[in-house]
C-alpha positions as CSV (number, residue, x, y, z in Angstrom):
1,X,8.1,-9.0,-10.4
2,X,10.0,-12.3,-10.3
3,X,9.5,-12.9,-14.2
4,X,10.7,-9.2,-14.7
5,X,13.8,-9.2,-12.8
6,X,15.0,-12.7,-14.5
7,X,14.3,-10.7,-17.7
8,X,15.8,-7.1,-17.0
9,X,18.3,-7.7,-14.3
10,X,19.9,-10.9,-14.9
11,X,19.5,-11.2,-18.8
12,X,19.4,-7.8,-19.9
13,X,16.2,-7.9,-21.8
14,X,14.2,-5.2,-22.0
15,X,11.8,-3.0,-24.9
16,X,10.3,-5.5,-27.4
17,X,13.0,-8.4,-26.3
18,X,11.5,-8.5,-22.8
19,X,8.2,-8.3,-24.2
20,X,8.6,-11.1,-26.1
21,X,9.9,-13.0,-23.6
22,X,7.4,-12.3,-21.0
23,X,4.0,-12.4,-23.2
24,X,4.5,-13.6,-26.5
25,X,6.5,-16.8,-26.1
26,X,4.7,-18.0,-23.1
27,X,0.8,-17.2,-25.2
28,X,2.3,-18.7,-28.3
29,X,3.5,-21.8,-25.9
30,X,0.2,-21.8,-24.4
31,X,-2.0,-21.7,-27.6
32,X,-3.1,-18.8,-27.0
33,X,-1.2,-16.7,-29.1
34,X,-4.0,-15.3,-31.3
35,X,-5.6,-13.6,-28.7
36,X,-2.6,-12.9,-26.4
37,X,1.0,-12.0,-25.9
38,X,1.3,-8.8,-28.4
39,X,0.1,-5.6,-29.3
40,X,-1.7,-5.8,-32.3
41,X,-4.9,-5.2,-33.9
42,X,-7.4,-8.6,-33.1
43,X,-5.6,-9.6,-29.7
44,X,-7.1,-8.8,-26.6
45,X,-5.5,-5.6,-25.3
46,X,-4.4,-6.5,-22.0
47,X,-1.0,-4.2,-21.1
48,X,0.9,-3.9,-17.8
49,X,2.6,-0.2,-17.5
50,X,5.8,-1.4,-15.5
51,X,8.2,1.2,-14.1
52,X,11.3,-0.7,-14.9
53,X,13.6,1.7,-12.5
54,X,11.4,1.3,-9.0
55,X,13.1,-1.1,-6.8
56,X,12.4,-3.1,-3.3
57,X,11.5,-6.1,-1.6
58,X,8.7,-7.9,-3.0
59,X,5.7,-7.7,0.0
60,X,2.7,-10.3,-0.7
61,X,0.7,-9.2,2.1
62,X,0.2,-5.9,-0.1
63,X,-1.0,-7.6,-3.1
64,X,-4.6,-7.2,-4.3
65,X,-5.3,-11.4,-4.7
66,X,-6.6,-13.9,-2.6
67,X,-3.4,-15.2,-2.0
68,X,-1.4,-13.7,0.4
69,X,1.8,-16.0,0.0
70,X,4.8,-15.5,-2.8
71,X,7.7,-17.8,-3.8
72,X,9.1,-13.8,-4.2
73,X,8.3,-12.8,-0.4
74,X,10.7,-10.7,0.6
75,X,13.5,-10.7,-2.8
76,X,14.5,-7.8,-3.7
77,X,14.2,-6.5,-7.2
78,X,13.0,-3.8,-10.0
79,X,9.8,-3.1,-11.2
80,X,6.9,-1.8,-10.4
81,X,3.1,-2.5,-12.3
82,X,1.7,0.9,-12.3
83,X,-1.3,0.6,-14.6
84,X,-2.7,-2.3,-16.2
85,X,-5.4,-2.8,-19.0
86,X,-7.9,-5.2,-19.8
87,X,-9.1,-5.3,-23.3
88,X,-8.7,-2.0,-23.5
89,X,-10.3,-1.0,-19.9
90,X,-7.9,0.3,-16.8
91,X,-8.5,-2.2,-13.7
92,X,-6.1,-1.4,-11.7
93,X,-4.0,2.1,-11.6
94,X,-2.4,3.9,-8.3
95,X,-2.9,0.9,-6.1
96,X,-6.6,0.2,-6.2
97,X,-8.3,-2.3,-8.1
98,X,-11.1,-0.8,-11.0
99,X,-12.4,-3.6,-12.3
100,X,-15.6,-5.0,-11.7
101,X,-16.9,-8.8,-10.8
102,X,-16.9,-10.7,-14.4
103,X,-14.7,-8.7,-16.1
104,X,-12.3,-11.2,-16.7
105,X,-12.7,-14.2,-18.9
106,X,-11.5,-17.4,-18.9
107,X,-9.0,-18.2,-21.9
108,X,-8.8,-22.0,-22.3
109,X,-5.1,-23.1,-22.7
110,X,-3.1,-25.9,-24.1
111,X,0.5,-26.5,-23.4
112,X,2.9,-27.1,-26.3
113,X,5.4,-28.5,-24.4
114,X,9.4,-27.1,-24.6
């Protein structure tokens, strides 16, 4: 939520501007930009489906992680993850989690630095 209000709210970006933004320049920074950070045939197909025009207060103690902190507790903002796709799979979708122990996979990384 954090990332996407800098993007939409403050710097207007939004559509393939905001995707780039979010996803491909941090994968490419990463090294990881061959298997990440676009939509394209070869790259994993992980998508979040964000409504961009739901708005409140960001609430950690309702997210589905092990951590139940936020550096976003309580801001305000817009967007809302509604759906999101692993390789091609739905995990999570209405508020409950779909996936299954070992579906994700760890993705070495390498900074490139600024």
């Amino acid at each position: 939520p954090g990332r996407y209000k800098e993007a939409a709210d403050r710097r207007g970006v939004i559509g393939r501007g905001g995707c780039k933004l979010l996803a491909e320049t941090p994968a490419n920074r990463f090294g990881v930009g061959s298997r990440k950070g676009r939509i394209a045939k070869g790259p994993d197909a992980d998508v979040t489906v964000v409504d961009p025009n739901a708005e409140g207060a960001f609430d950690a103690s309702g997210r589905l992680s092990k951590a139940r902190w936020s550096p976003y507790q309580g801001k305000k903002g817009k967007g809302k993850g509604l759906r999101t796709i692993l390789r091609g799979k739905t995990i999570y979708a209405d508020g409950k989690l779909l996936n299954n122990p070992g579906d994700g996979k760890f993705v070495p990384v390498s900074y490139k630095g600024v």
